[in-house]
C-alpha positions in Angstrom: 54.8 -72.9 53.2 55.6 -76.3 53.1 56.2 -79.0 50.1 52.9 -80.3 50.8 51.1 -77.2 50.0 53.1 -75.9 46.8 52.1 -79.8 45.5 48.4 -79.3 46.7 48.4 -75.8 44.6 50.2 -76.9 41.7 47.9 -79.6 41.3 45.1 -77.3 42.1 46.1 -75.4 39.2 47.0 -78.5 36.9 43.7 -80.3 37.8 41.9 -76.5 37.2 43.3 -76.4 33.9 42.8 -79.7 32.2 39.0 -79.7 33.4 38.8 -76.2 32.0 40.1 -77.0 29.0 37.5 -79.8 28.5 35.0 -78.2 25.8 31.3 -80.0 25.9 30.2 -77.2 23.5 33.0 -78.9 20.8 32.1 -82.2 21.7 28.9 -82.6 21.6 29.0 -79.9 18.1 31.4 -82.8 16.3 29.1 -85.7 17.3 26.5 -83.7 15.6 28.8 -83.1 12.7 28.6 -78.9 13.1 32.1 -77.0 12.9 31.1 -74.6 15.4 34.4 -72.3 14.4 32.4 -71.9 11.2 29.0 -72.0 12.6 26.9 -68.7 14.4 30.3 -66.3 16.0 32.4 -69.2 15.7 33.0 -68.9 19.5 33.1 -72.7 20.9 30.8 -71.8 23.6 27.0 -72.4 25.2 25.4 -69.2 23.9 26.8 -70.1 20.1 25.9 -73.7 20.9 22.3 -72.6 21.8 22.4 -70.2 18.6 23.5 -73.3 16.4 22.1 -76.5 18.0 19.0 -75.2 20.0 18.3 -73.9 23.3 18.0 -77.3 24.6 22.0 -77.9 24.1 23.1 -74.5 25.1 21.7 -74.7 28.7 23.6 -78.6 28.7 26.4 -76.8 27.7 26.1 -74.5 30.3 25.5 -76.4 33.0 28.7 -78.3 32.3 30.9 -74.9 31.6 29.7 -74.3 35.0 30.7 -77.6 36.8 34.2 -77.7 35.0 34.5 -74.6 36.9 32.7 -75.4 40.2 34.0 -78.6 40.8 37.9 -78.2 41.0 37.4 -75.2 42.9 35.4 -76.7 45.4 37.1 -79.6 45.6 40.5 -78.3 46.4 38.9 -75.8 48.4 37.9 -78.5 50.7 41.4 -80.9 50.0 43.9 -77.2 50.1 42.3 -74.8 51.5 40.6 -71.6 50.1 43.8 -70.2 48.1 44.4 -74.1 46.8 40.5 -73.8 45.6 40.3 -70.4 44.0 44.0 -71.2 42.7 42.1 -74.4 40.7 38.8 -71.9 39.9 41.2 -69.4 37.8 42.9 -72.1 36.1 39.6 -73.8 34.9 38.9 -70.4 33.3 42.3 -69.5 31.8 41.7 -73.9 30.7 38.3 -73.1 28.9 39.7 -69.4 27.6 43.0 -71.2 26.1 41.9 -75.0 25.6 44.9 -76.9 24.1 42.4 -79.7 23.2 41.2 -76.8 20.9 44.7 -75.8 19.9 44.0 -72.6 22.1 40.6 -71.6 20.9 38.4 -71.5 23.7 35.5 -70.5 25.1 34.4 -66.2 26.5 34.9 -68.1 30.0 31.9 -66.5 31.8 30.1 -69.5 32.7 33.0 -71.6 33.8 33.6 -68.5 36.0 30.4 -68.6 37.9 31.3 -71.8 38.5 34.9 -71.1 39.9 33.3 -68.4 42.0 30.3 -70.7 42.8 32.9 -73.0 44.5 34.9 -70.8 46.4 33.4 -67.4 47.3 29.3 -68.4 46.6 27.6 -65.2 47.9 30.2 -62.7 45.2 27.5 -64.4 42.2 24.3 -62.2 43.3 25.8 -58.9 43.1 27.3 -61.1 39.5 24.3 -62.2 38.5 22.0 -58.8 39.1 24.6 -57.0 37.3 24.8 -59.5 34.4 21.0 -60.0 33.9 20.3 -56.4 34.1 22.2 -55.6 31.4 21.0 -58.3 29.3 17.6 -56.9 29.7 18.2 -53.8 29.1 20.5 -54.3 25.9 19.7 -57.7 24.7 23.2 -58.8 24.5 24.4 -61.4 26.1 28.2 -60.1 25.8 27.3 -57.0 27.3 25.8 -59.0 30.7 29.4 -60.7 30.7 31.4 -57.4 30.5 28.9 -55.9 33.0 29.3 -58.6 35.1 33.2 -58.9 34.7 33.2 -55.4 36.1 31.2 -56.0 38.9 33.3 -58.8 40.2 36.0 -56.3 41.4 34.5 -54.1 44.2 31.7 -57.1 45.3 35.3 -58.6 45.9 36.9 -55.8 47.4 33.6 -55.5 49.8 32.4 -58.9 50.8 36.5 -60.1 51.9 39.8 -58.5 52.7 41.6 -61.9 51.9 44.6 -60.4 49.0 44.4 -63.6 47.2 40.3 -63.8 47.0 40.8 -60.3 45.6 43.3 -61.2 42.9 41.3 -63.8 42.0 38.4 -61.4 40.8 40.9 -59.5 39.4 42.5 -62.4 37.5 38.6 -63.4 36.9 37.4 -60.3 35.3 40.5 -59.7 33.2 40.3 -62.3 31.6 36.4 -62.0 30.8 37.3 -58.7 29.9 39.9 -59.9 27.0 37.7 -62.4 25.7 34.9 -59.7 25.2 37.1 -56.9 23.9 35.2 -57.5 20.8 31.8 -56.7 22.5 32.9 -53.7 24.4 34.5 -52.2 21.3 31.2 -52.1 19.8 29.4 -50.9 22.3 31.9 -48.0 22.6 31.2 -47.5 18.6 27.7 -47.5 19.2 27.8 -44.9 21.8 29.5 -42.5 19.9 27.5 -42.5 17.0 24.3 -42.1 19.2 26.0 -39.1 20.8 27.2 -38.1 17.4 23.6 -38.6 15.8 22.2 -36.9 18.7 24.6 -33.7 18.5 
């Protein structure tokens, strides 16, 4: 490995980070004058945006969680190399998770993940998608398509490439989804064991 590359992948991973950690959801909440940590689940994200300032602003919101993660990854992808790009996609995500602009209090990370996978390994988000958006329709809960989806990330990795860094950066990926929904899969696990205790 040569100088050139550890500086392409340490910028990779600064430049990831400091566009991840940009927060439209925040920004465009304080131009409105709404607190969104006191507004809707408090998280600083596009689905509480869309809960809080309309649908309207939630798919901006989106749309731009999406780019902060597509665009770094595809960028260095194409300046670094795929490791240099998928080395920026996990750092947008572990930016928008842990912003510091937000004195750590991110975002769940899911969208700025599609984005990060968008831009580095495009064909892993329809196995992602299905996964996510049949869940959703079947439960109605948004946080329950992310955990679903999390959890498909891993073998559609493990199938579609037999690159060890692609893989770890599913892995990486879906951890951290994972932890940022913790809240949402505890529930669901509550849930489930009252229905099987209601239905013994």
């Amino acid at each position: 490995m040569t100088d050139v590359s550890v500086l392409m992948y340490i910028a990779a991973a600064l430049v990831g980070y400091l566009v991840g950690s940009l927060n439209p959801a925040a920004t465009i909440a304080r131009l409105r004058g709404v607190d969104l940590r006191h507004e809707g689940s408090g998280n600083p994200g596009a689905t509480n945006a869309a809960r809080t300032m309309g649908r309207g602003v939630g798919i901006a919101v989106g749309l731009l969680d999406v780019l902060k993660g597509f665009i770094p990854a595809i960028v260095f992808t194409h300046l670094g190399g795929e490791l240099a790009g998928e080395l920026a996609g996990v750092a947008a995500v572990l930016g928008h998770i842990t912003s510091p602009f937000l004195k750590g209090r991110g975002g769940k990370g899911v969208a700025t993940a599609l984005g990060a996978i968008l831009g580095t390994h495009a064909w892993w988000a329809l196995p992602v998608l299905a996964a996510f958006a049949i869940t959703v329709a079947v439960t109605r809960r948004v946080g329950l398509g992310a955990v679903a989806a999390a959890i498909v990330l891993i073998p559609t990795a493990i199938v579609m490439t037999d690159s060890w860094h692609a893989r770890l950066m599913a892995v990486l990926i879906a951890l951290l989804i994972l932890v940022r929904h913790r809240a949402n899969i505890e529930s669901a696990i509550v849930q489930a064991r009252g229905a099987v205790s209601g239905n013994s």
